[in-house]
N, C-alpha and C positions, 0 to 999 in steps of 0.2 A: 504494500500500500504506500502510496505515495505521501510524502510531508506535508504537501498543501492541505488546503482547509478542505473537509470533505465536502462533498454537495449531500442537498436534504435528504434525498433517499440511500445516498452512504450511510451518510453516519446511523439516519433510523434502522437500516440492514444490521447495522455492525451494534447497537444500543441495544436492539431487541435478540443480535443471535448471543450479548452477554448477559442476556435478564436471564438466562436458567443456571443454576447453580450446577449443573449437571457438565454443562457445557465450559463454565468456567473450571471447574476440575478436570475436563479433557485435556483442556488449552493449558493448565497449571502442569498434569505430569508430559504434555508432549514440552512444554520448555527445558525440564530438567533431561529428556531424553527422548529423539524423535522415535518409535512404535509400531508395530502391528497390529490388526483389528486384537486376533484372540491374548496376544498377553497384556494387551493394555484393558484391556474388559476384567479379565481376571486381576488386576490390579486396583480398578476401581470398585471391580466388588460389582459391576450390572453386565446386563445381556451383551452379546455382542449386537443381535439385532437393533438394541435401542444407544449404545453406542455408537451403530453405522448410522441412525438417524443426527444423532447431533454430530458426528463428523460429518455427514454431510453440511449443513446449514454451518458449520463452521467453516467449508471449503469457499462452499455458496458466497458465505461472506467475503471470501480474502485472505480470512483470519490462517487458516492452514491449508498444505498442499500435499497431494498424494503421489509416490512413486512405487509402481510394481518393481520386484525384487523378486530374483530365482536363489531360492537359497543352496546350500552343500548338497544338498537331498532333494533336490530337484523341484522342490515346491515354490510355487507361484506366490509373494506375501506382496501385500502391499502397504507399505510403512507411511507415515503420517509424521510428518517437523510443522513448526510453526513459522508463517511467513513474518520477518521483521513487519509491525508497523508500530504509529506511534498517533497519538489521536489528543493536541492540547482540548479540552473544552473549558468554553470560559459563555462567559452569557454573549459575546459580538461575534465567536462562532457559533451559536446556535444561531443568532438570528440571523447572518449572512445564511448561514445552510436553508435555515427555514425559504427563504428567499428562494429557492431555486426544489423544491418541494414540488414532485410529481401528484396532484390531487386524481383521484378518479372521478373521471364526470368530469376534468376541465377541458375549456377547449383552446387550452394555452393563452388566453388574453385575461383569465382571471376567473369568468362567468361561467356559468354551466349553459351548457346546449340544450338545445331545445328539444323539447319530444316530439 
């Protein structure tokens, strides 16, 4: 992720894929060491299925990236690091970002369209 200020639908991506505690524990053991789906499940103690759910939305975001890996024994793994980013918020980022905030229903000039 890049240093600039994000735009409004960034940084909402990146705010709401760290409001789950589950996801901020992903993002906290892939820092100390990048991972595969099943020992890093096993580490956190849940499924792999609902670990592949917040690794994805974490990818979604930016926040991490995935590389398949053929291990000694032939197996296919695919390991998880976190991508550097860095995100100041202060209240004249939020409001420049809010500024550039994709609404649904708008038709780019501010109003809503017409039915």
């Amino acid at each position: 992720m890049s240093s600039s200020a994000p735009s409004g639908d960034d940084l909402v991506r990146v705010l709401a894929t760290l409001a789950s505690p589950h996801r901020l524990r992903v993002l906290a053991a892939l820092v100390r060491e990048r991972n595969y789906v099943s020992r890093l499940a096993r580490e956190l103690g849940i499924s792999r299925a609902l670990l592949q759910v917040h690794l994805r939305k974490l990818e979604a975001a930016g926040l991490v990236s995935a590389r398949m890996e053929i291990s000694d024994d032939g197996k296919a793994m695919k390991f998880y690091e976190v991508n550097p980013f860095a995100f100041l918020l202060t209240p004249e980022v939020v409001e420049t970002a809010a500024r550039t905030l994709t609404v649904p229903g708008d038709d780019g000039d501010g109003t809503k369209g017409s039915m």
